[in-house]
C-alpha positions as a Markdown table, in Angstrom:
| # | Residue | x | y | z |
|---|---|---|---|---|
| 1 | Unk | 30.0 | 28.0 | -48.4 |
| 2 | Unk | 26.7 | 27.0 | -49.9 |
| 3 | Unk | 25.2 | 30.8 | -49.3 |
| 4 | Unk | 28.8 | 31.8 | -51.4 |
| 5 | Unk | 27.8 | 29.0 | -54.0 |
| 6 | Unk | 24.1 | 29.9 | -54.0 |
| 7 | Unk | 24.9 | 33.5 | -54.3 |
| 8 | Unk | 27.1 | 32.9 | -57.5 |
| 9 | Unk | 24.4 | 30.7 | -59.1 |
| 10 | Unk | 22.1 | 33.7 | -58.5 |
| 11 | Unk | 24.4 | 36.1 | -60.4 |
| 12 | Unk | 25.5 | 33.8 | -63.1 |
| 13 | Unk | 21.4 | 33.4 | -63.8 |
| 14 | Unk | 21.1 | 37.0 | -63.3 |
| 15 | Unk | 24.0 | 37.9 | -66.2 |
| 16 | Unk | 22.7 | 35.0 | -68.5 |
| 17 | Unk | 19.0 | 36.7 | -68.6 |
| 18 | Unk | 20.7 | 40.2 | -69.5 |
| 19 | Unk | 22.8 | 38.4 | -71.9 |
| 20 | Unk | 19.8 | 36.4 | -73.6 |
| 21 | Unk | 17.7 | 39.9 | -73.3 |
| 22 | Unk | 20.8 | 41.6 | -75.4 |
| 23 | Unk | 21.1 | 38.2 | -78.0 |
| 24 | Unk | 17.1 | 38.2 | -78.5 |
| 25 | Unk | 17.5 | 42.3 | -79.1 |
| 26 | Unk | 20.3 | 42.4 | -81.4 |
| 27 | Unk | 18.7 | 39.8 | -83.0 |
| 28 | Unk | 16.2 | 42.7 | -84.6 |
| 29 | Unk | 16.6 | 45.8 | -87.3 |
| 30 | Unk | 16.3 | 49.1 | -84.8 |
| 31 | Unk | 13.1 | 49.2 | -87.4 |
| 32 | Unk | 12.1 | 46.3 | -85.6 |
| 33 | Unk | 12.9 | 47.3 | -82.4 |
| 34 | Unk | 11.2 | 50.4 | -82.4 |
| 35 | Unk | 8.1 | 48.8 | -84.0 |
| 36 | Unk | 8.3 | 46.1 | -81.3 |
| 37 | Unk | 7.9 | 48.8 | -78.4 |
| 38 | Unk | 5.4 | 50.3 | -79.5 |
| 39 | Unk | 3.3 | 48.1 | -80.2 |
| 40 | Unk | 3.9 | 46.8 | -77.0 |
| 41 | Unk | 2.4 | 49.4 | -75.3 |
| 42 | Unk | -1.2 | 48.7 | -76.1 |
| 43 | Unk | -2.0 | 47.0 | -73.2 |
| 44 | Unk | 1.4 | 46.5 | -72.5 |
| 45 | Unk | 1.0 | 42.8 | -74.9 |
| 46 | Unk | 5.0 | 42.1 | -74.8 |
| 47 | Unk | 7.8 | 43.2 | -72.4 |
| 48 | Unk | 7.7 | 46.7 | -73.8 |
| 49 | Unk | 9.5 | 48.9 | -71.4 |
| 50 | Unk | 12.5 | 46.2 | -71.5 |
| 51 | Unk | 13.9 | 47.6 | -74.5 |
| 52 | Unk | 14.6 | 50.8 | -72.8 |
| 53 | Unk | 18.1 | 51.0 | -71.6 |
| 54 | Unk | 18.4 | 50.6 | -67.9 |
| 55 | Unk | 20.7 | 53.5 | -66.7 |
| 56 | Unk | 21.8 | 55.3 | -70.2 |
| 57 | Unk | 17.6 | 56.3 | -70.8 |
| 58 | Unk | 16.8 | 59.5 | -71.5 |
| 59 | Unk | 14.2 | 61.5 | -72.6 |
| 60 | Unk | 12.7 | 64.8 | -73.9 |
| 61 | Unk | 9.3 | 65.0 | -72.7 |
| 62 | Unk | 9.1 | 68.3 | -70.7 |
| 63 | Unk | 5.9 | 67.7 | -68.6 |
| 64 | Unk | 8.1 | 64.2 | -66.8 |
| 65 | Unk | 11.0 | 64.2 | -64.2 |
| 66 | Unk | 14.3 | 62.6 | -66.3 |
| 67 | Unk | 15.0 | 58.8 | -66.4 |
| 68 | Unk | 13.0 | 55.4 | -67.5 |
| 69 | Unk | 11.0 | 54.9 | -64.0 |
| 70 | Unk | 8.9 | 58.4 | -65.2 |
| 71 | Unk | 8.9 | 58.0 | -68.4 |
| 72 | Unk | 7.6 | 53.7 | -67.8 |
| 73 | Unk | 5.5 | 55.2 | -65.2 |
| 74 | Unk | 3.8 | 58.3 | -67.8 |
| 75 | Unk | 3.2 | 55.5 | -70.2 |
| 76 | Unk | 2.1 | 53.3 | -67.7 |
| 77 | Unk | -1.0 | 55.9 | -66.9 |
| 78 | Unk | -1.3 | 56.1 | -70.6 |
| 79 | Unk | -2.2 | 52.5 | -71.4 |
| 80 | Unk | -4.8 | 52.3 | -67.8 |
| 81 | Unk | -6.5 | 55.2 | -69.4 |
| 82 | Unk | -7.6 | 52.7 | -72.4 |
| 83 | Unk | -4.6 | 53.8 | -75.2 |
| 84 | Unk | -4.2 | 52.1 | -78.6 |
| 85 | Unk | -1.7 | 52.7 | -81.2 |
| 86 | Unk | -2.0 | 52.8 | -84.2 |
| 87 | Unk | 1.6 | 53.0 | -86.7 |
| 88 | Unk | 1.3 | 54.6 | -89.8 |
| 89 | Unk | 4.9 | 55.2 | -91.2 |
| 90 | Unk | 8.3 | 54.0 | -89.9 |
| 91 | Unk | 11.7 | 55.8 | -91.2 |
| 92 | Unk | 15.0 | 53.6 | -90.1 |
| 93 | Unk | 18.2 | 56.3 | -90.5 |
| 94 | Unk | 21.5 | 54.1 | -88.6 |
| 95 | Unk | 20.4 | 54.5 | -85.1 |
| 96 | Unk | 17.8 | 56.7 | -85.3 |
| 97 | Unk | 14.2 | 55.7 | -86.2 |
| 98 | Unk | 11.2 | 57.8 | -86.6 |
| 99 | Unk | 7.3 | 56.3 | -85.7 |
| 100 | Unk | 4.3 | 58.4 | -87.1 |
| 101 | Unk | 1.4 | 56.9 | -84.9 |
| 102 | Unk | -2.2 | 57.8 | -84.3 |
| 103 | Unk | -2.6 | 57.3 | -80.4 |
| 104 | Unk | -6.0 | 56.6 | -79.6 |
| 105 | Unk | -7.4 | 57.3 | -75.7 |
| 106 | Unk | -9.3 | 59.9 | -74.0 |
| 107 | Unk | -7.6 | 62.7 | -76.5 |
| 108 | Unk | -6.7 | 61.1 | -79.5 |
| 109 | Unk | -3.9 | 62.4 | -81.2 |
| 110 | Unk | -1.5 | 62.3 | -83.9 |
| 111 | Unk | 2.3 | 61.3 | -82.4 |
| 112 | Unk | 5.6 | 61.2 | -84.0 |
| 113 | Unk | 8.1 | 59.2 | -81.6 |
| 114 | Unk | 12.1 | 59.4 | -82.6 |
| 115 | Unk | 14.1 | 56.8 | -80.6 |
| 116 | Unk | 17.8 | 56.7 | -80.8 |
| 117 | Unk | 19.2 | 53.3 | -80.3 |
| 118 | Unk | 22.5 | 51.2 | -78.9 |
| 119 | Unk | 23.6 | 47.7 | -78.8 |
| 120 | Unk | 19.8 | 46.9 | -79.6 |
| 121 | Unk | 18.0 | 49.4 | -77.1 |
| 122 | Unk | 16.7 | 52.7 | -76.7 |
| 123 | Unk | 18.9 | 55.0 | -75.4 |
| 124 | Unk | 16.8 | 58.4 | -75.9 |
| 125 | Unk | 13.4 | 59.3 | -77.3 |
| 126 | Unk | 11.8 | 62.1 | -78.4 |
| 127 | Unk | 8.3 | 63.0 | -79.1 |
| 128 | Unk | 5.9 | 65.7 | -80.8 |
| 129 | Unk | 2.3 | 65.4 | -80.6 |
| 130 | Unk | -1.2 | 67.5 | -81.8 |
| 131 | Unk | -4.6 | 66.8 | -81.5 |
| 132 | Unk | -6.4 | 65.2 | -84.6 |
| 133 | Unk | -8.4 | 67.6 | -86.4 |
| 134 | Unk | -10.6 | 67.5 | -89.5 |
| 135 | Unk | -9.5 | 67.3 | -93.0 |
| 136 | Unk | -8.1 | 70.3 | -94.9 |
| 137 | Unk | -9.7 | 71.6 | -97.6 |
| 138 | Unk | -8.1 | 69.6 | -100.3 |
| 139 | Unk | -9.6 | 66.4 | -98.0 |
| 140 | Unk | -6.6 | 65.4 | -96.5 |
| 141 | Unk | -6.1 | 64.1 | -93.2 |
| 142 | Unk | -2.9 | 64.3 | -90.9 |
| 143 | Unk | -1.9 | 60.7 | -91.6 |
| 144 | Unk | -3.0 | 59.1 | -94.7 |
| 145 | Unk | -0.9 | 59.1 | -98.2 |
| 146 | Unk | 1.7 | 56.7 | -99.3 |
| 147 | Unk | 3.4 | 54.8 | -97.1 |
| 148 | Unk | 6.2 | 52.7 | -99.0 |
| 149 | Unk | 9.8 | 53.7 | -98.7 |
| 150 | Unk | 11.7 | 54.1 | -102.1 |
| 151 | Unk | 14.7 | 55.5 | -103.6 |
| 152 | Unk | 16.9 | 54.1 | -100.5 |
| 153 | Unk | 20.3 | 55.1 | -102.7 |
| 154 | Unk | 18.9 | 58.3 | -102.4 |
| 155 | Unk | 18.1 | 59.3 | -99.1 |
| 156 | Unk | 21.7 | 61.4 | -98.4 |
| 157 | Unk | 20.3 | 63.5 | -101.2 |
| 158 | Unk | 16.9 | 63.8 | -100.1 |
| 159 | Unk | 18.0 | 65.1 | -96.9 |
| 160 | Unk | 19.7 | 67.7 | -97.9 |
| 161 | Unk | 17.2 | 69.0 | -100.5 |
| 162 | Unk | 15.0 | 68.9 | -97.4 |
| 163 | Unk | 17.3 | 70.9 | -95.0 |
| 164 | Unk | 18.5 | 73.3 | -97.8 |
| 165 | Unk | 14.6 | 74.0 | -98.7 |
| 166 | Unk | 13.4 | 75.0 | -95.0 |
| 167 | Unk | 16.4 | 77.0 | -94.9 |
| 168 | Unk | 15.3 | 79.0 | -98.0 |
| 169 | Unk | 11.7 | 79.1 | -97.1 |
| 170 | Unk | 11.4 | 79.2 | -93.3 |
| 171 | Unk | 14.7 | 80.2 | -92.3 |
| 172 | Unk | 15.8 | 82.8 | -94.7 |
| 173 | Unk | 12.5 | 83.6 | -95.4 |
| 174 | Unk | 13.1 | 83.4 | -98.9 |
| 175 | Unk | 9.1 | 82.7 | -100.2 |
| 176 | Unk | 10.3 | 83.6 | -104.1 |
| 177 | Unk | 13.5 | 81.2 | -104.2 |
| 178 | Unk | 11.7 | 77.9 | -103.4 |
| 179 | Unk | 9.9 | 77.1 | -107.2 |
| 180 | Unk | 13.3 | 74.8 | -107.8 |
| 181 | Unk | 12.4 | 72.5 | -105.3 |
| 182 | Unk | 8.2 | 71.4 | -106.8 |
| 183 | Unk | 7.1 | 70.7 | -109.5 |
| 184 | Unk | 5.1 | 73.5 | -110.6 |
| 185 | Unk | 1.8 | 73.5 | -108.3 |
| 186 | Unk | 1.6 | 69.7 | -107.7 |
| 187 | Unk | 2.0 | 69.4 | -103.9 |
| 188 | Unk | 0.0 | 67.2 | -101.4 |
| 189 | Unk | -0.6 | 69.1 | -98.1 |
| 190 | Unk | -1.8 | 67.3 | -95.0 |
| 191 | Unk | -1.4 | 70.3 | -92.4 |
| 192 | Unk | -5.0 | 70.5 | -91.0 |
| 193 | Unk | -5.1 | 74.1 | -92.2 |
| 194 | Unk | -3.3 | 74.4 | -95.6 |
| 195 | Unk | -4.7 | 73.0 | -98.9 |
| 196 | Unk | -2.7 | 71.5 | -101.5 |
| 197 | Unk | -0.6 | 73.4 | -103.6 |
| 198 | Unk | 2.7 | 75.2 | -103.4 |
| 199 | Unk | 0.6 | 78.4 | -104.0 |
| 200 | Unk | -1.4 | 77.9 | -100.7 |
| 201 | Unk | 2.1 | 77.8 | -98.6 |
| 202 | Unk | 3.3 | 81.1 | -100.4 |
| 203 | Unk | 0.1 | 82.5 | -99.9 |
| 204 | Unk | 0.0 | 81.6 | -96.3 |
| 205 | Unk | 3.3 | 83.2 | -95.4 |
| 206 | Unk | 2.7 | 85.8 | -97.5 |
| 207 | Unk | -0.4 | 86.6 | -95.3 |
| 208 | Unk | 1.7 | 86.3 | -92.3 |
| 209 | Unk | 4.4 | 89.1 | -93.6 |
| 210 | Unk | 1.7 | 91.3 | -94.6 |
| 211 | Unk | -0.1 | 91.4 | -91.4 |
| 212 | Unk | 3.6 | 91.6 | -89.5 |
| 213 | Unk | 3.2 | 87.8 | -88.0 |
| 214 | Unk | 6.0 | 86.9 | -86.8 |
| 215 | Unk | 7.0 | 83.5 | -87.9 |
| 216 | Unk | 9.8 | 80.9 | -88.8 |
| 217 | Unk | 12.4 | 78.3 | -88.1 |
| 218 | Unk | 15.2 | 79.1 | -85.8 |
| 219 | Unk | 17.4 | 75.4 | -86.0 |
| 220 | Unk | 16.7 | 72.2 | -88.1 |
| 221 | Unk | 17.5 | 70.0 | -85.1 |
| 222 | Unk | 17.9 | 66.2 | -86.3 |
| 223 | Unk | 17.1 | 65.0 | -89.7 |
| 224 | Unk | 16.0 | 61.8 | -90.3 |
| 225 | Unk | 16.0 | 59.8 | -93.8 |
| 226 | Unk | 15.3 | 57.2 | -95.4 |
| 227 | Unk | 15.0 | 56.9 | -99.3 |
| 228 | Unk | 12.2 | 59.0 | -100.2 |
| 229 | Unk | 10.8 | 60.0 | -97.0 |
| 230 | Unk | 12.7 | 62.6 | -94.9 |
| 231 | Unk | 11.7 | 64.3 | -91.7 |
| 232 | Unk | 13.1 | 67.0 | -90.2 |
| 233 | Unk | 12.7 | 68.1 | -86.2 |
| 234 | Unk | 12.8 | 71.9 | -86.1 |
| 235 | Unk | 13.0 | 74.7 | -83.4 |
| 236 | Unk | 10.6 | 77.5 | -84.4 |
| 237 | Unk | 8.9 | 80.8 | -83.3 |
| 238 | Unk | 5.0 | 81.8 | -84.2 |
| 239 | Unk | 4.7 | 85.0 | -82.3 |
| 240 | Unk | 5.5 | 84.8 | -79.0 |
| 241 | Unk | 5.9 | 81.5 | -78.3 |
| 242 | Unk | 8.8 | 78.6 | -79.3 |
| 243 | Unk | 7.7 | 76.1 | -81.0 |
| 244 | Unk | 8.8 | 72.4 | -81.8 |
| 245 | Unk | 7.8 | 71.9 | -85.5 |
| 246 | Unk | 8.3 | 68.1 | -86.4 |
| 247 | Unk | 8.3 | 67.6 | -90.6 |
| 248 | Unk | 7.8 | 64.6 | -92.7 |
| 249 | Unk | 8.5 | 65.4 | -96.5 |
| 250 | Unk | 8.0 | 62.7 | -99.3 |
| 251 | Unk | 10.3 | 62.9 | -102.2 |
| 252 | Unk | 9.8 | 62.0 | -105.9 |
| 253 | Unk | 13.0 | 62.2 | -108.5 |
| 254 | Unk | 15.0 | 65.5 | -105.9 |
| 255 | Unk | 11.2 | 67.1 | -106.2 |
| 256 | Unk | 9.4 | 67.8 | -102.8 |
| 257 | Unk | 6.0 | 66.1 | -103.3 |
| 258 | Unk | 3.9 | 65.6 | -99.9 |
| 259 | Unk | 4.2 | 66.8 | -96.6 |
| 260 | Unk | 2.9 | 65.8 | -92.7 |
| 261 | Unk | 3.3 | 67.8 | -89.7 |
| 262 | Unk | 3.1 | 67.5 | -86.1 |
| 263 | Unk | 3.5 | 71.5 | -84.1 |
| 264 | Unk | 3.3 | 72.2 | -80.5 |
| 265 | Unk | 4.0 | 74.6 | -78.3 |
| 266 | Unk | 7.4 | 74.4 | -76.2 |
| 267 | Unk | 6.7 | 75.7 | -72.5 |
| 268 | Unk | 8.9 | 78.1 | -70.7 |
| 269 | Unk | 12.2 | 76.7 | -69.1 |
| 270 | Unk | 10.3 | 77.6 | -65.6 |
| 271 | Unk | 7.8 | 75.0 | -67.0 |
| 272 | Unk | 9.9 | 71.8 | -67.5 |
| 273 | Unk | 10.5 | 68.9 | -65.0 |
| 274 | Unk | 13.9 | 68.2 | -66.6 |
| 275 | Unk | 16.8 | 69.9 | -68.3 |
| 276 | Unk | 17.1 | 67.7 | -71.5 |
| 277 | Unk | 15.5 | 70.3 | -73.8 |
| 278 | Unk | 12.6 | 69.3 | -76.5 |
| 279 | Unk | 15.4 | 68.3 | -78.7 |
């Protein structure tokens, strides 16, 4: 009898910590949440890896079996290796929320982290990352620029001004029919190799039709919004190879104004440790 009674003490302890653990979560936006983690990884400060769900985790990084033991274990190897994070931008759309980092270690790099969240934890992530490289030529780097969200009432509209203007230019490949979405030439570029300028993008792709190089977008994937910031995760081709092109547009009165961008290559299927796709 006191082993029975001992036993049910144990669970009822055992239930109340999961319970407080879901209180103390809910008691946070998913901005919050999503802040909380990862800032938790640099040198693992808080309970980080506590936020992931226990058995509903999944995740999209190809080069890692499935589940939260790898993944915990990948980031685990991460923060030994000296890693530091640095957030830049956070975008909160319902359950979804976006993390534009600069993740400092033996190859620094510039990371954009999606976590989808329920009942207070995450539930599936997703990631793109590129090395950091030196300003363009207009001097802009791949993180700086505003930073404060605006225009909140807006951001169903925003998003699809975003989707509808890859599809023009990237999907349809329609380089003359995207004027209506600038205003005139004024457009901040911080991909490491395009200057600033709507010109510079036309110019660029008309380059790459000239010379019969073959790329574009094949999906927009997920898009994420808030107010005037939108970003988009796309499924894309540059010759031979797929590629994961992850967007961040800034907004100003419907007008597309600034843009970030993380692009990697997406290995072969042969290639992947798990089955959940890059997206």
């Amino acid at each position: 009898m006191r082993q029975l009674l001992v036993f049910i003490s144990f669970l009822t302890l055992l239930n109340l910590a999961c319970y407080c653990q879901e209180v103390e979560s809910k008691a946070y936006s998913n901005r919050e949440l999503a802040i909380k983690f990862v800032e938790g990884l640099n040198g693992l400060s808080s309970n980080a890896f506590s936020l992931l769900h226990s058995t509903s985790f999944k995740h999209h990084n190809l080069t890692i079996v499935d589940g939260k033991e790898a993944f915990v274990k990948h980031l685990e190897n991460k923060i030994k290796q000296g890693l530091s994070i640095e957030i830049v931008r956070v975008i909160e759309d319902n359950d979804y929320v976006f993390v534009q980092s600069v993740y400092n270690s033996r190859k620094p790099e510039i990371v954009y982290d999606v976590f989808r969240f329920a009942e207070g934890l995450i539930v599936e992530h997703w990631e793109n990352a590129e090395k950091i490289n030196p300003t363009n030529s207009s001097g802009r780097s791949q993180i700086d620029g505003p930073i404060r969200i605006m225009d909140k009432e807006f951001t169903k509209r925003n998003k699809e001004i975003i989707v509808e203007f890859l599809t023009t230019l990237l999907i349809q490949k329609k380089i003359d029919k995207v004027d209506k979405y600038f205003n005139g030439d004024i457009y901040i570029q911080h991909n490491s190799n395009v200057a600033d300028g709507l010109h510079s993008i036309k110019n660029l792709l008309y380059k790459y039709k000239r010379e019969n190089i073959n790329v574009g977008f094949t999906k927009i994937h997920k898009v994420i919004g808030e107010g005037n910031f939108v970003l988009t995760m796309n499924e894309g081709y540059f010759e031979n190879d797929t590629i994961a092109y992850f967007d961040l547009f800034r907004l100003e009165n419907g007008i597309v104004a600034e843009h970030w961008d993380v692009i990697s290559t997406i290995p072969p299927k042969k290639y992947w440790k798990n089955r959940n796709g890059k997206f």
